[in-house]
N, C-alpha and C positions, 0 to 999 in steps of 0.2 A: 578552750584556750583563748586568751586576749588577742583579737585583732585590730590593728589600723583601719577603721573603717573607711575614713576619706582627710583628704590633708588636703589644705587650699584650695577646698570646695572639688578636688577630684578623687574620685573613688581610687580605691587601692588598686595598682595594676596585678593582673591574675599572676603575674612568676615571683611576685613577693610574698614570702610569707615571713610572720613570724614565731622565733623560736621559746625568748622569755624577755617579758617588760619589767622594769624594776623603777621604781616610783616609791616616795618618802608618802608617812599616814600624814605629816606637815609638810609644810616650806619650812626654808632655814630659818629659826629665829632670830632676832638680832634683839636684847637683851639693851636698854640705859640705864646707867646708872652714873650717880655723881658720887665723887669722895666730899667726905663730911668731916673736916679738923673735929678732932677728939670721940670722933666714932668711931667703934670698929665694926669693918665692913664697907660697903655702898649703901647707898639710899637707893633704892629701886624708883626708875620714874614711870618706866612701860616699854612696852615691847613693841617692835613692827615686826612684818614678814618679810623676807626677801624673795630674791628671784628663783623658780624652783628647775631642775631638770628633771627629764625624764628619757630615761634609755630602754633602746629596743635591740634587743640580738635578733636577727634574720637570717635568711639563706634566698638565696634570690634562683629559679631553675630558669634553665637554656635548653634551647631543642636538643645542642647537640654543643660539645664541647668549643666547640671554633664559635661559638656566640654568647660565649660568656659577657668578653667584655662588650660586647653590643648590646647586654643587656643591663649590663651595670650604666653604660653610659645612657639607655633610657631613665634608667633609678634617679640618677644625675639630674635629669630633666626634671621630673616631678618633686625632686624634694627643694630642688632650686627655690629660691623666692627673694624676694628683695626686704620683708620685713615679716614681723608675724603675720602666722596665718591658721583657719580654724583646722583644728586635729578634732578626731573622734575616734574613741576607743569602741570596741562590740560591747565592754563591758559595759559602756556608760553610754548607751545612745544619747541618751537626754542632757548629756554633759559637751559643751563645746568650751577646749583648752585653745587655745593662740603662742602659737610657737615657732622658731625659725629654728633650723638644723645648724648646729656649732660645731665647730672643729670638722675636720675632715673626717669622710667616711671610707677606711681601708677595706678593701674585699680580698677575701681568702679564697681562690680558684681550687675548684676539686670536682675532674670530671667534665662534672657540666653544670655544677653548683658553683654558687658563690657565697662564703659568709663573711658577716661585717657585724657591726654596733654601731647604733643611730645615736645621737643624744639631739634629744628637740628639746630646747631652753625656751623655759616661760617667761619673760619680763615678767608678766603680770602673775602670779601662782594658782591665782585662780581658776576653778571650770564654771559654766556659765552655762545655767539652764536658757528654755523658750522665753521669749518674749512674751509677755501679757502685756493686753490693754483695760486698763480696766476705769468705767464710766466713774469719776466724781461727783458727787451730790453738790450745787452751789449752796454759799453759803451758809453750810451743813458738815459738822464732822465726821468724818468716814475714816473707818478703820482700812488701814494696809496692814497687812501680815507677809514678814520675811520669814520664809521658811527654811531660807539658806543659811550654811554658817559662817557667813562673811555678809557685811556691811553692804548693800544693795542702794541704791541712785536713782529714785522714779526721776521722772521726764514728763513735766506737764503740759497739753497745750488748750489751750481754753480758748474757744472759735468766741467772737462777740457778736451779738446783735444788736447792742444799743450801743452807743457813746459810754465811755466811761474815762471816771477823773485818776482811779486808783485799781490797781490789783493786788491782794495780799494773800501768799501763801505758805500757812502757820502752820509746825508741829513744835512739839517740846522740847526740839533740839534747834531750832533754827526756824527762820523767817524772813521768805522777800518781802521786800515792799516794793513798791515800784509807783510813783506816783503820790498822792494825798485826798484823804476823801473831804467830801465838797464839802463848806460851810453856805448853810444858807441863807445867811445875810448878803451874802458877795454876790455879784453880776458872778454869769459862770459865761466862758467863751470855749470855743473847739482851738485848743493847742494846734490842732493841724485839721485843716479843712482842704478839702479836695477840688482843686479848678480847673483841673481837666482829665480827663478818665476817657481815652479811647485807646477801645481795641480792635482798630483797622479795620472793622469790619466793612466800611463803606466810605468809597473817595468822595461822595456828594458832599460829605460833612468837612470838607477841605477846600480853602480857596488856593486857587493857581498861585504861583510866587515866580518871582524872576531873578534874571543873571546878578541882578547887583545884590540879591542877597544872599547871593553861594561864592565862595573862594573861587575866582579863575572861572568855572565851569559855565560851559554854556546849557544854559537850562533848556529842554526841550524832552518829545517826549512824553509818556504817559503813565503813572501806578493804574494796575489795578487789584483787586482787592480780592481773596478766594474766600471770603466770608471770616477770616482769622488774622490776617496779616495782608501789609503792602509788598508786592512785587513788579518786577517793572518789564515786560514784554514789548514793549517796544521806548527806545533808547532815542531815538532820532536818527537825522543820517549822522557821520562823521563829519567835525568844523573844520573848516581848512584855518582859522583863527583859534589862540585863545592858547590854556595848556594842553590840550589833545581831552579831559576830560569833558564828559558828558552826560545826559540823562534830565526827566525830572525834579522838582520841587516843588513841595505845596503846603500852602500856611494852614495853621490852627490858630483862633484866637482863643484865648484863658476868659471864662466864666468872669474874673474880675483879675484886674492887678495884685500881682504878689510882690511886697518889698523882698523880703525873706523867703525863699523858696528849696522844692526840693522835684526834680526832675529824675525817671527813671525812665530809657526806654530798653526794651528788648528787643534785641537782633541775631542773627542769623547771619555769618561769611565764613565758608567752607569750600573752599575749593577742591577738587578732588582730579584737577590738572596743573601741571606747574606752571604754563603761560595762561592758566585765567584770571582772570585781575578786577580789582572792582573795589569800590568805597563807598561805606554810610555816614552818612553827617548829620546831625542835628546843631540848629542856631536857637540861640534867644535874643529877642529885641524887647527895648521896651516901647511905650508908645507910637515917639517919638521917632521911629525906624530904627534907634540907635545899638549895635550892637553889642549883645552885654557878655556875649562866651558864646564857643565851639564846643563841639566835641563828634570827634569822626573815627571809624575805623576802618583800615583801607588793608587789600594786598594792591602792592604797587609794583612789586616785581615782577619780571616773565621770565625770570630762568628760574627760580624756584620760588616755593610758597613761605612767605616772611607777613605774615598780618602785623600792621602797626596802629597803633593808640595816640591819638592825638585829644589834648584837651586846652583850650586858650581862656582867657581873661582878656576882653575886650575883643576888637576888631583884629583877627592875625594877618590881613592881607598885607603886603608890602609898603602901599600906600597910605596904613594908617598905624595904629600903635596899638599894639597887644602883647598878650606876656603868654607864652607857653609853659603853664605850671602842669604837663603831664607829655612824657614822649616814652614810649614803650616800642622796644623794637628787639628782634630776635639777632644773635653774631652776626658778624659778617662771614656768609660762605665760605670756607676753608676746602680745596679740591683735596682728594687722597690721590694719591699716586700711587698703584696698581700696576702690576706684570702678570703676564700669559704667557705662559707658553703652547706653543702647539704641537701636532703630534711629531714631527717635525724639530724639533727642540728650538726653533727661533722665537724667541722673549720678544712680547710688545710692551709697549708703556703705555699709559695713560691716565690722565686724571679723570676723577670721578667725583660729581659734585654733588653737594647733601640737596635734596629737593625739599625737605621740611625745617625750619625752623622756626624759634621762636615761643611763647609761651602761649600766645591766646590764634594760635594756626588754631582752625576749624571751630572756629568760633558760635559757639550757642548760649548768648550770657546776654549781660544789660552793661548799660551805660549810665552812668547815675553822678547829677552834678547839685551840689547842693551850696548854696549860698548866704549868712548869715550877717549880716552886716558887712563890714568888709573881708570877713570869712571864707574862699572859695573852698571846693573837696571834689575834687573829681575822683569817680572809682570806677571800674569795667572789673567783671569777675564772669564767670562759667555757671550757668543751671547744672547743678549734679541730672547723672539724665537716670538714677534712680528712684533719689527721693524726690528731684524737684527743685529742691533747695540752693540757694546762692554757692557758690566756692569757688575757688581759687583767686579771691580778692585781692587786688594791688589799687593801693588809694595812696594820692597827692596831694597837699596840703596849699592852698597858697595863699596870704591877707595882704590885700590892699591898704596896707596904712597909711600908705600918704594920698590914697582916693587917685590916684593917677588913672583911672580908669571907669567907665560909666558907670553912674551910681543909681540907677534909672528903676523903678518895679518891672518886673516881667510881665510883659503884655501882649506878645505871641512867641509861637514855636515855630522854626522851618525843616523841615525835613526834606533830606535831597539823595538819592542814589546815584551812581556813575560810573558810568563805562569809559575806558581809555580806549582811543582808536579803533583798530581794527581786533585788537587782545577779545577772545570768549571771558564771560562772566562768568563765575560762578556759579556750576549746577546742583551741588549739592545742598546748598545751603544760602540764600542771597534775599532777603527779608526784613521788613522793621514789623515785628507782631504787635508790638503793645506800646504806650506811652502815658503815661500817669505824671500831672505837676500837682504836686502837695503846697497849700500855702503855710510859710510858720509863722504862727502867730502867737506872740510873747504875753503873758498875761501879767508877769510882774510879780506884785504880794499882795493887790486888789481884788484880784480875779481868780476863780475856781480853774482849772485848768481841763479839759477831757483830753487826755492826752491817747486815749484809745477808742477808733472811730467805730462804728458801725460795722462788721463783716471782718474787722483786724481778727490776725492770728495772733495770740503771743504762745510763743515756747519755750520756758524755764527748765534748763536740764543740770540738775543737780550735781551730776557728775564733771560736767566742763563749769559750770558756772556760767553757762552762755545763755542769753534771755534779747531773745526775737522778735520783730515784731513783722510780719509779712513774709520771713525769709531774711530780712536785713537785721544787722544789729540794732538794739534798741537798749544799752546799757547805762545811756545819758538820762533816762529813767528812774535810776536803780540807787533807792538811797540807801546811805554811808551803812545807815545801820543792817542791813541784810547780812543775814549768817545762810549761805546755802547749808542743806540736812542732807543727811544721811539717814537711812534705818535700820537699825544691827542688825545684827543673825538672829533668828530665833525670836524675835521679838514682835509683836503688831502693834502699830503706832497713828494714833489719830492724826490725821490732816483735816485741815480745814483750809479752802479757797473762796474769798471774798471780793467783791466788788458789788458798785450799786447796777449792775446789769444783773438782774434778775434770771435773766432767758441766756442767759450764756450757757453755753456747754462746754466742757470738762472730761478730760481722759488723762488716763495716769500711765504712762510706758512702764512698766518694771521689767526687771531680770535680776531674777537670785542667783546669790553668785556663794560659792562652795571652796572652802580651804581643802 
């Protein structure tokens, strides 16, 4: 008999069983066609699939009749979800369907039984075998075979070891480009050169920096380093001067000046108490001392936890001129108002206030400001902490047009942590791991371009149409003429992945997917 193996990755609870699943051999078709003046009939254009159901009759058992509905309102619990989730049939181990439970689910009490009918609706109709990876040959066609009978979506990501100007990945149904291969008459320059790359591993390689290049704060204090990231263990004492902020700073200078730049650091601010409080900042100057943009993220509250995003364009101190093109902040607190009573029957009131808000509380992401002529872009976004990968990006846009503000190259970094008064910092999470500035450097229609470094990842996924370069978007790349592919059911289709990196390597993600 067909059982529910496991639903949103938990296995079936023991007092579920079921009695018959009813499932279509399709999804529902949806049939187009157009009327044709003086034909009889439609013109058939093609078909797609819609959305498909599938229902379950059950019977749910209880110790003893008095726990029926305690056990129904477990059932409740497990089939809950907020959007699809993976189903697996006994029939089909190798099959993962994605589904949410629709409509309500009535239970018929008998005994110490309960019976019902599930319906788990699929947006998507399809089931979805394992994931393979499978090694592509560079610049070499390599067969893929869809063994499934629905349309499949490899996912490429090709590690680089050399410099390269272009990447092209060809089948006969579609082709990225991404880039142009070199001509060799042309000077060829690196599109993006790298002028500073540290990953914290040591404070020696950092000079001291002072108060007049942090907001307010009196700089004092010490980072040190646990071989992967800056931390700061001691703060200084408390100022009786100043905003009540506190802590270190300490400069990096850039390998060379960057007119055009792109800054990324990664941090760390998780509190894991509502009065701990704390803020990371990074500045850029150019030569000059002159300050050319902020970017900070702080919890500044002590009744609850609200992390805010700050990012400026120029000097944001009071005494001078800047433009705050980025403020990110969670509601303002709203208290509930709660009653008690006790055994006693006297009712208490009270309000009760949210201790978390906001969108980037517990923060483990980067900070990333990138500048292009009078072009600013500040973004701060979340590491997925399974893949790794960038998410939950919120990016702000801002140009200088009328230059009201420093127009100077980038010529060092300051990085500052800080404690507010007597407030506990941060224990769970209070860090700057990494700091990478990219120089951009425009080549024109003179110059070959390498517009992919050395050690770059890129990841082209067929299915989103999203193409990577480190984790970050990298779509400004992607020229007009790219068709992302597909490769049918039933069919095996050559690819071929080109660039003049030789030594590159190459993996293909697939999963066949089944009507």
């Amino acid at each position: 008999m067909t059982k529910i193996t496991s639903f949103a990755g938990i296995d079936t609870p023991a007092f579920f069983n079921i009695k018959k699943v009813t499932f279509s051999a399709l999804p529902p078709v949806q049939i187009q066609t157009l009327d044709v003046p003086s034909r009889n009939g439609e013109y058939y254009v093609g078909r797609t699939f819609g959305a498909n159901t599938i229902t379950a009759e059950f019977f749910i058992e209880a110790p003893d009749r008095d726990s029926v509905m305690y056990i129904a309102e477990m059932l409740g619990a497990w089939l809950h979800t907020d959007e699809p989730q993976p189903l697996i049939f006994s029939d089909k181990p190798d099959r993962t369907y994605y589904a949410i439970v629709k409509d309500a689910t009535p239970i018929e009490k008998a005994l110490e039984f309960g019976t019902g009918t599930i319906s788990f609706y699929l947006p998507d109709p399809c089931s979805y075998g394992p994931t393979s990876i499978l090694p592509i040959a560079r610049n070499t066609p390599v067969s893929i075979i869809n063994n499934g009978t629905a349309e499949m979506f490899p996912k490429f990501t090709v590690n680089f070891l050399k410099s390269s100007s272009y990447l092209t990945i060809a089948s006969p149904d579609g082709i990225v480009l991404l880039g142009n291969p070199k001509t060799p008459e042309k000077t060829t320059i690196p599109k993006y050169k790298t002028v500073l790359s540290e990953d914290m591993s040591a404070v020696s390689r950092w000079a001291a920096s002072n108060s007049s290049q942090v907001d307010g704060d009196t700089v004092q204090g010490s980072f040190v380093s646990n071989g992967y990231s800056f931390q700061v263990t001691d703060f200084g004492t408390k100022p009786t001067s100043g905003n009540g902020w506190y802590g270190p700073a300490m400069r990096r200078d850039l390998s060379e000046t960057a007119q055009d730049f792109e800054l990324v650091m990664k941090v760390g601010l998780s509190s894991d108490a509502i009065d701990q409080m704390g803020r990371i900042e990074v500045y850029g100057y150019d030569i000059n001392g002159v300050r050319l943009f902020k970017m900070q993220v702080k919890d500044a509250a002590s009744s609850y936890e609200n992390t805010v995003i700050e990012g400026w364009v120029g000097d944001g101190r009071q005494s001078q001129v800047g433009y705050q093109a980025m403020y990110i902040e969670g509601r303002i607190p709203r208290p509930k108002l709660t009653t008690q009573k006790d055994k006693n029957g006297k009712v208490t009131k009270k309000y009760i206030y949210p201790t978390n808000i906001g969108i980037y509380n517990d923060l483990r992401g980067f900070l990333r400001i990138n500048r292009q002529g009078t072009k600013y872009m500040f973004q701060v976004g979340r590491y997925n902490s399974t893949t790794g990968k960038e998410d939950t990006r919120t990016t702000k846009f801002y140009t200088d047009s009328k230059k009201k503000y420093a127009q100077g190259a980038l010529a060092y970094v300051v990085v500052h942590m800080g404690k507010y008064g007597d407030q506990p910092t941060p224990k769970s999470a209070f860090y700057i791991d990494d700091i990478k500035v990219t120089k951009l450097q425009s080549g024109g229609t003179t110059y070959n371009e390498d517009i992919i470094n050395a050690g770059d990842v890129i990841e082209v996924d067929m299915a989103t149409g999203e193409v990577l370069r480190n984790g970050g978007d990298f779509l400004e790349n992607l020229d007009i003429a790219s068709t992302f592919f597909s490769i049918e059911g039933g069919t095996e289709t050559q690819v071929q992945v080109l660039s003049e990196d030789t030594t590159m390597t190459i993996n293909a993600e697939v999963q066949e997917r089944y009507l």
